[in-house]
C-alpha positions in Angstrom: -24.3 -6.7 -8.4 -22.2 -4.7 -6.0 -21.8 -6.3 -2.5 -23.2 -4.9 0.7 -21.6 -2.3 2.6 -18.5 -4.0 4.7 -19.1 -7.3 3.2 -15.7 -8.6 0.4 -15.7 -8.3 -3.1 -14.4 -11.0 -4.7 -11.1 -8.8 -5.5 -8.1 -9.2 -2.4 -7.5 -6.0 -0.8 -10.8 -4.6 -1.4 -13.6 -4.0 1.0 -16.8 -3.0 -0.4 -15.7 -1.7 -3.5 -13.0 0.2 -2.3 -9.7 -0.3 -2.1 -8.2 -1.3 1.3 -4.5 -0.6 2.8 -2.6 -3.5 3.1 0.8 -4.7 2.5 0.8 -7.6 -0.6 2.7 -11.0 0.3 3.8 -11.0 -3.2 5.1 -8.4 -5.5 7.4 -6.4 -2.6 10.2 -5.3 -2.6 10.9 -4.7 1.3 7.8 -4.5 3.5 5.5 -3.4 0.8 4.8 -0.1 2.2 5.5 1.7 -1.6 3.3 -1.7 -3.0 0.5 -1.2 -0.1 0.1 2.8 -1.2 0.2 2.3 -5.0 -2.9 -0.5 -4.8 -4.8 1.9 -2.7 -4.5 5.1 -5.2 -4.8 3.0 -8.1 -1.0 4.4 -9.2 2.3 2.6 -10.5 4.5 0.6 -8.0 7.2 1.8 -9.8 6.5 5.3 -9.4 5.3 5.3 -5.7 8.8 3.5 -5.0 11.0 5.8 -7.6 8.7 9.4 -5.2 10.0 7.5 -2.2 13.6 7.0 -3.4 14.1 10.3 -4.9 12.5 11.5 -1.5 15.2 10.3 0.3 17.5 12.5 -0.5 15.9 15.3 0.1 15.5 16.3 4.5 12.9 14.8 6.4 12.0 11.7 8.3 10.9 9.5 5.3 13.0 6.4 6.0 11.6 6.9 9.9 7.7 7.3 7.9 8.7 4.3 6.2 9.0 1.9 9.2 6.4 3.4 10.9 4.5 2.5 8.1 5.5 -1.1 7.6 4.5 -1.5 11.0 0.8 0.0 11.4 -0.4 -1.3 7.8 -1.3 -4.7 8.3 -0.5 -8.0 5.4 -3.1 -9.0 3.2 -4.7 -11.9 4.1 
């Protein structure tokens, strides 16, 4: 039986069925920003982190995203 509308599943990082953003305390690398994303879509760690790497080289404020980021999603609980 699903649970009510904004009540907890019994899974961690999921509210209601859905997947929540929130950075894991275990299985980071650095803040787990990359970590926090791929739980939410459901997608590899390792490719979230390998985008965001491979991003890096090319222009653009990711590094900048990526600490903005680290600080507006909170921990898991």
């Amino acid at each position: 039986m699903a649970p009510a509308p904004g009540r907890r599943s019994g899974r961690p990082g999921r509210l209601g069925g859905m997947a929540t953003l929130a950075r894991p305390t275990r299985g980071r690398v650095i803040a787990g920003v990359c970590a926090a994303i791929a739980d939410r879509f459901h997608w590899s760690r390792f490719l979230v982190r390998l985008i965001f790497v491979v991003s890096i080289v090319l222009p653009g404020p990711q590094f900048v995203l990526y600490i903005v980021l680290w600080i507006l999603i909170p921990k898991r609980k």
